[in-house]
MMTF fields as JSON, N, C-alpha, C and O atoms, coordinates in Angstrom:
{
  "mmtfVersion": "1.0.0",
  "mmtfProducer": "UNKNOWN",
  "numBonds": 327,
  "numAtoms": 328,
  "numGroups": 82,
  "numChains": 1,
  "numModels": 1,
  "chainsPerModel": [1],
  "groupsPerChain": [82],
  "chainIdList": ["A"],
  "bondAtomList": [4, 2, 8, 6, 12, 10, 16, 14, 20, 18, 24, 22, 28, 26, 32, 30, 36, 34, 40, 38, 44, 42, 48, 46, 52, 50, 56, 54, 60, 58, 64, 62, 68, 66, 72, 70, 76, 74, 80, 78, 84, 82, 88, 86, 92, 90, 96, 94, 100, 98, 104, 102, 108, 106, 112, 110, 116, 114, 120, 118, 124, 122, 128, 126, 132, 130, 136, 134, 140, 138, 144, 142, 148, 146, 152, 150, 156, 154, 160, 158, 164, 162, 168, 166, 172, 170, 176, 174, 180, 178, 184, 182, 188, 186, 192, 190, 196, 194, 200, 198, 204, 202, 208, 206, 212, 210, 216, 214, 220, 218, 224, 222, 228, 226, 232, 230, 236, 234, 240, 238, 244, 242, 248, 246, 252, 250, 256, 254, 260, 258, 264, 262, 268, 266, 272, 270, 276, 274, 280, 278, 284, 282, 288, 286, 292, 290, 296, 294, 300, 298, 304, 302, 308, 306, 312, 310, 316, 314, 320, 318, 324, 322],
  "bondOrderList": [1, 1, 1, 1, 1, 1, 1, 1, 1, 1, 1, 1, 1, 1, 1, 1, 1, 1, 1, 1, 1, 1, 1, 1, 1, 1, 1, 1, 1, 1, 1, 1, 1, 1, 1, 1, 1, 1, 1, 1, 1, 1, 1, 1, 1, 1, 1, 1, 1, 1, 1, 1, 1, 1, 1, 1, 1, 1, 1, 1, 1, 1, 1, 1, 1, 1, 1, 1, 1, 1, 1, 1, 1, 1, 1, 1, 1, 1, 1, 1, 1],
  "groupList": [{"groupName": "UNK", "atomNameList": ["N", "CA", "C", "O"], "elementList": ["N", "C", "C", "O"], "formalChargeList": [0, 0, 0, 0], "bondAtomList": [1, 0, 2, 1, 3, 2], "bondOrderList": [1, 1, 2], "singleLetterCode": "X", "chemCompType": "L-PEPTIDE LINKING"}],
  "groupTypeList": [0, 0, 0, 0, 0, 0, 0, 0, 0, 0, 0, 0, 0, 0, 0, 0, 0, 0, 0, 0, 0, 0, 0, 0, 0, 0, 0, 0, 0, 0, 0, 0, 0, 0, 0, 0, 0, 0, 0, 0, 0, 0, 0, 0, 0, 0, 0, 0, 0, 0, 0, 0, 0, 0, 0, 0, 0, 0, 0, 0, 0, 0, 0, 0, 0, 0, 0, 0, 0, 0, 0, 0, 0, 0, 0, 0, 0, 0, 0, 0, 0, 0],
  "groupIdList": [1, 2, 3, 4, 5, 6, 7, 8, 9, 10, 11, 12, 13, 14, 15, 16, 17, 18, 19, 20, 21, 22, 23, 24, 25, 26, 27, 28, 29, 30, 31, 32, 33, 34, 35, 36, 37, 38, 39, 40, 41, 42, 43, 44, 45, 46, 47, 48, 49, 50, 51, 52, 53, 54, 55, 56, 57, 58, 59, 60, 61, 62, 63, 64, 65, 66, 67, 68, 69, 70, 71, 72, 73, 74, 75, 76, 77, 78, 79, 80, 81, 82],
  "secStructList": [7, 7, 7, 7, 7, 7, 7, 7, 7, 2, 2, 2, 2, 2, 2, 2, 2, 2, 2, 2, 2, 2, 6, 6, 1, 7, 2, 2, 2, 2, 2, 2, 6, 6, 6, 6, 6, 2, 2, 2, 2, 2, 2, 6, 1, 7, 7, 7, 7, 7, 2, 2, 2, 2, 6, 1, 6, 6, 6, 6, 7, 7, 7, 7, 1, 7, 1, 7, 6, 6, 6, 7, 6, 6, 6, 6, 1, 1, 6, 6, 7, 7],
  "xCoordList": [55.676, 55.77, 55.636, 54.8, 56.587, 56.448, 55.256, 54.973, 54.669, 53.342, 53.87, 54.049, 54.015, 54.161, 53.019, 52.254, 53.216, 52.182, 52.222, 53.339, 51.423, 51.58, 50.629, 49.576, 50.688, 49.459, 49.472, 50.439, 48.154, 48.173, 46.838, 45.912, 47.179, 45.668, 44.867, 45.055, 42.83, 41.917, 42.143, 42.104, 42.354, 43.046, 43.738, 43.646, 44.352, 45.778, 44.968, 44.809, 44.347, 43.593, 42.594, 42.581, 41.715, 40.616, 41.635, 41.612, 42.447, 43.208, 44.039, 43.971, 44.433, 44.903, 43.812, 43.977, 42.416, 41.35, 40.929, 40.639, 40.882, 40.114, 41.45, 41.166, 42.594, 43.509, 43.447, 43.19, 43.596, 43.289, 42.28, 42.27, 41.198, 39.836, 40.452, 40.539, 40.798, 41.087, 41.711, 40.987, 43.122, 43.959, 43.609, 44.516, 42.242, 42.123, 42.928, 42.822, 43.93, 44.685, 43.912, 42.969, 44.479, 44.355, 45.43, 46.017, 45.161, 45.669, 47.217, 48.274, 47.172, 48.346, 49.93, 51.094, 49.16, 49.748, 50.194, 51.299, 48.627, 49.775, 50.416, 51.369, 50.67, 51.865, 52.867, 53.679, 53.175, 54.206, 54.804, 56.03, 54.088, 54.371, 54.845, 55.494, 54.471, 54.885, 56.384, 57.094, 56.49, 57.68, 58.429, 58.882, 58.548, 59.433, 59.551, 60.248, 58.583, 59.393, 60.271, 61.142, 59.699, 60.409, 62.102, 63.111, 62.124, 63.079, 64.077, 65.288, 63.807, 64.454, 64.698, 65.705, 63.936, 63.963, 65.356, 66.162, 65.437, 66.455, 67.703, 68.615, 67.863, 68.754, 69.755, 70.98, 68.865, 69.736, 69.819, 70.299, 69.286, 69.685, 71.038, 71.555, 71.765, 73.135, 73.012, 71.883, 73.977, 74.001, 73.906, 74.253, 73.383, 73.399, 74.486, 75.033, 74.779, 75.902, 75.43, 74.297, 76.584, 76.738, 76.943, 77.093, 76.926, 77.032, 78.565, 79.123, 79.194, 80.583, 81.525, 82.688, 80.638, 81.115, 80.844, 81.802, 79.526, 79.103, 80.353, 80.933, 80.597, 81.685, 82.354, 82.341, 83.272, 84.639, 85.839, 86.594, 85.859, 86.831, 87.185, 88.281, 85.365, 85.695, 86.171, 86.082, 86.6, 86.565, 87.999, 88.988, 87.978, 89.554, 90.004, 90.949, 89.186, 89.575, 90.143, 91.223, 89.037, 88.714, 90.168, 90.286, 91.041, 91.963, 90.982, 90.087, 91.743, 91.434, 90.159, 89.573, 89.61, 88.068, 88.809, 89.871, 87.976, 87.902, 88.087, 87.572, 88.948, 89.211, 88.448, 88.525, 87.772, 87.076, 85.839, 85.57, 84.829, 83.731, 82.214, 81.189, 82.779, 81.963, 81.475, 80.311, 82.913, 82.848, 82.584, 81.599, 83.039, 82.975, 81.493, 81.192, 80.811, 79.218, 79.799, 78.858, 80.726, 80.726, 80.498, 80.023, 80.931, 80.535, 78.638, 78.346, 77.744, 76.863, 75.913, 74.705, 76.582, 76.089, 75.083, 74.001, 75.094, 74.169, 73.528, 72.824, 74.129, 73.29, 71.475, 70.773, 71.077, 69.345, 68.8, 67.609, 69.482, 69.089, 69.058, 69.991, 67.773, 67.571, 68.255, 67.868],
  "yCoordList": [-32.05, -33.486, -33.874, -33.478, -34.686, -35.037, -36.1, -36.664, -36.361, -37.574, -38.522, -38.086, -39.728, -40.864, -41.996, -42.573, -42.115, -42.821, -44.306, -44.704, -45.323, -46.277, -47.405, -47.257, -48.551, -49.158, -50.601, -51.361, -50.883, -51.837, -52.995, -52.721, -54.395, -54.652, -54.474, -53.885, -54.895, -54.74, -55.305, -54.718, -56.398, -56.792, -56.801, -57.402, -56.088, -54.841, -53.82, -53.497, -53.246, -51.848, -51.913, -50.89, -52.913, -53.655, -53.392, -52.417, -54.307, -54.845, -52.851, -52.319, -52.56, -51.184, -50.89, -50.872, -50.581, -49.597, -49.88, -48.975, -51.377, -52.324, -51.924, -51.757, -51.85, -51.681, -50.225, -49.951, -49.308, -47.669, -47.492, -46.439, -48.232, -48.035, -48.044, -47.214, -49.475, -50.365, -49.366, -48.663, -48.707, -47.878, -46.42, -45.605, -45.982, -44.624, -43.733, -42.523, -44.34, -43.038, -43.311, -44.084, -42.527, -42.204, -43.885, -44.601, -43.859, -45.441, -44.521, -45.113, -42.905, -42.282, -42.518, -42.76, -42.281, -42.643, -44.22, -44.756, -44.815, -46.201, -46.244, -46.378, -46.183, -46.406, -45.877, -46.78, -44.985, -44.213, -44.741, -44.803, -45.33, -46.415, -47.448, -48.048, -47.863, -49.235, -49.643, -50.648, -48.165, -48.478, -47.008, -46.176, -46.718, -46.586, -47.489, -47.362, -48.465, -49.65, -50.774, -51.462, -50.858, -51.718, -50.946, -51.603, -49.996, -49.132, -49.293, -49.21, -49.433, -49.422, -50.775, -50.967, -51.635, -53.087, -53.726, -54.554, -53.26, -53.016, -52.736, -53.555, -51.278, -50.708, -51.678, -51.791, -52.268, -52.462, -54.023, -54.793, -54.821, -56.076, -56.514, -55.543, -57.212, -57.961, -57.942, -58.163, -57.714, -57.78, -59.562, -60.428, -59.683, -61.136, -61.94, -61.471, -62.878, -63.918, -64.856, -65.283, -65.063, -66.356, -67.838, -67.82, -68.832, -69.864, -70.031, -70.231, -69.955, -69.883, -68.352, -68.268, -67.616, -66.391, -67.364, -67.708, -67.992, -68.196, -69.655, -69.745, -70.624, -71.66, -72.019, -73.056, -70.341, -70.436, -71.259, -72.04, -70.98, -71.33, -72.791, -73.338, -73.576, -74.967, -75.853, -77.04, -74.847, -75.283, -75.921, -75.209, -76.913, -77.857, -77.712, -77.088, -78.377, -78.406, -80.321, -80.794, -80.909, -82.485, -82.909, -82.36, -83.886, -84.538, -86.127, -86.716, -86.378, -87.741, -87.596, -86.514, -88.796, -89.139, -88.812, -88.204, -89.371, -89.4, -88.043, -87.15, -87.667, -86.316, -86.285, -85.196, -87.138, -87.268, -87.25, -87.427, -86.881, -87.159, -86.463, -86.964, -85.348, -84.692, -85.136, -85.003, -85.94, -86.08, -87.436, -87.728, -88.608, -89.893, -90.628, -90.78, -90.963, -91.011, -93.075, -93.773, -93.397, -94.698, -94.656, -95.505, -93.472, -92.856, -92.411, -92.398, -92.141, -92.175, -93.384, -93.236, -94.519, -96.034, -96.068, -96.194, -95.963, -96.511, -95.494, -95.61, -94.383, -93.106, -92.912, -93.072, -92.696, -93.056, -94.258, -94.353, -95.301, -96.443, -97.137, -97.248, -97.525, -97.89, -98.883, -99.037],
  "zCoordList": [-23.592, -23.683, -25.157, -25.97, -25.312, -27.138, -27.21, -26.153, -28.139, -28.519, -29.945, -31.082, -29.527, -30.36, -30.667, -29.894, -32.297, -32.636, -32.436, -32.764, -32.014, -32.445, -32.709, -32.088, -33.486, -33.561, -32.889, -32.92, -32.228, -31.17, -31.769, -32.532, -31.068, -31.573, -31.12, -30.055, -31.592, -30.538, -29.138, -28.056, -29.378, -27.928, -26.739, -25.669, -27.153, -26.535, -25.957, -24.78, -27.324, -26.877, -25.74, -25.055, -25.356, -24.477, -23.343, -22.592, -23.329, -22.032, -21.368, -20.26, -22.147, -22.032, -21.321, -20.101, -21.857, -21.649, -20.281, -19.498, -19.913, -18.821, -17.521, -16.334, -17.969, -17.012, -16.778, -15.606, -17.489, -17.217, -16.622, -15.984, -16.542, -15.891, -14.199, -13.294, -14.39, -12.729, -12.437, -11.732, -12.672, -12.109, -12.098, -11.932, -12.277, -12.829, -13.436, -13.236, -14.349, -15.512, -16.495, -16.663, -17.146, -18.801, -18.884, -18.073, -20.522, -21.519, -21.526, -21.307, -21.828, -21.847, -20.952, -21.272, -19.669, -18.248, -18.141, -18.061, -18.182, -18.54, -18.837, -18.069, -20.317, -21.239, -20.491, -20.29, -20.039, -19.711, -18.86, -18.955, -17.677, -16.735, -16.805, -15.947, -18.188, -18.438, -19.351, -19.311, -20.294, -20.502, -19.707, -20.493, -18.265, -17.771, -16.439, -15.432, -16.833, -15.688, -16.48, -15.948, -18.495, -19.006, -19.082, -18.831, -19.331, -19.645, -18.046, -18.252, -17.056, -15.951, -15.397, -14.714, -15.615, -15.616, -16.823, -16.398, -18.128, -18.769, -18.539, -18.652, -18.119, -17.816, -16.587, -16.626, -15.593, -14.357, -14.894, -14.062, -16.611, -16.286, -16.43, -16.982, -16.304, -16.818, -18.21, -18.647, -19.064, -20.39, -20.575, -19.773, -21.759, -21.538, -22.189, -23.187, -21.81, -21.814, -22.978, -23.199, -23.654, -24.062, -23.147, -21.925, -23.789, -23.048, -22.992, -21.913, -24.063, -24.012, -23.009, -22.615, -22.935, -21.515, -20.54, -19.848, -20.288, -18.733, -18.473, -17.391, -19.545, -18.941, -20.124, -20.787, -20.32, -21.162, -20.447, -21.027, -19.291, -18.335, -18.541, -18.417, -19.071, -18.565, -20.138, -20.45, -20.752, -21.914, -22.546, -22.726, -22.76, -22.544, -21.259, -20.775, -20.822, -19.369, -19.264, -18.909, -19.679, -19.742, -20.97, -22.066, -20.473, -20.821, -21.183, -20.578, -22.511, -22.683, -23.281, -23.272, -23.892, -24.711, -26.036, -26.168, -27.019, -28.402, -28.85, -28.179, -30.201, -30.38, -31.658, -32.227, -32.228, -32.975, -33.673, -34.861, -32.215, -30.947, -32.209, -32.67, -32.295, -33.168, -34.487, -34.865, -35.506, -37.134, -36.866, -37.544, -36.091, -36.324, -35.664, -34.48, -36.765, -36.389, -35.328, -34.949, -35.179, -34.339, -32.995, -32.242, -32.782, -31.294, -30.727, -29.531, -31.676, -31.493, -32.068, -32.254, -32.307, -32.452, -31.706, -32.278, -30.127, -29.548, -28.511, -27.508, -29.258, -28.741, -28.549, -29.547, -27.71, -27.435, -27.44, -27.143, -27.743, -27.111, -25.563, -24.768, -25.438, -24.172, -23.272, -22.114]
}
């Protein structure tokens, strides 16, 4: 088995120690547990999307409105007003 170093805070280290206790492993075993559930939790997620992947489709979809909408500050005149 290969051994990797790494540095954690006191805080980390507590919570590690207090959880290895509860579960009777070693802090070793934890770890090992923990990133081969992050590592598999990973593996099976969806790559993630842009907003423009998730609703490219809808994009010039809408005919009509101001083509201007973005540069011409007259359009947000009364923008946030109640």
């Amino acid at each position: 088995m290969n051994t990797i170093s790494i540095k954690i805070s006191e805080p980390l280290e507590q919570t590690l120690a207090r959880l290895s206790q509860r579960e009777r492993v070693s802090k070793s075993e934890l770890i090992r547990r923990a990133l081969h559930a992050y590592a598999a939790q990973r593996d099976s997620a969806a790559p993630a999307q842009s907003a423009l992947d998730l609703a490219g489709d809808l994009v010039g979809c809408f005919a009509g409105g101001p083509n201007d909408l973005a540069s011409n500050p007259i359009h947000l005149a009364e923008f946030g007003r109640v």
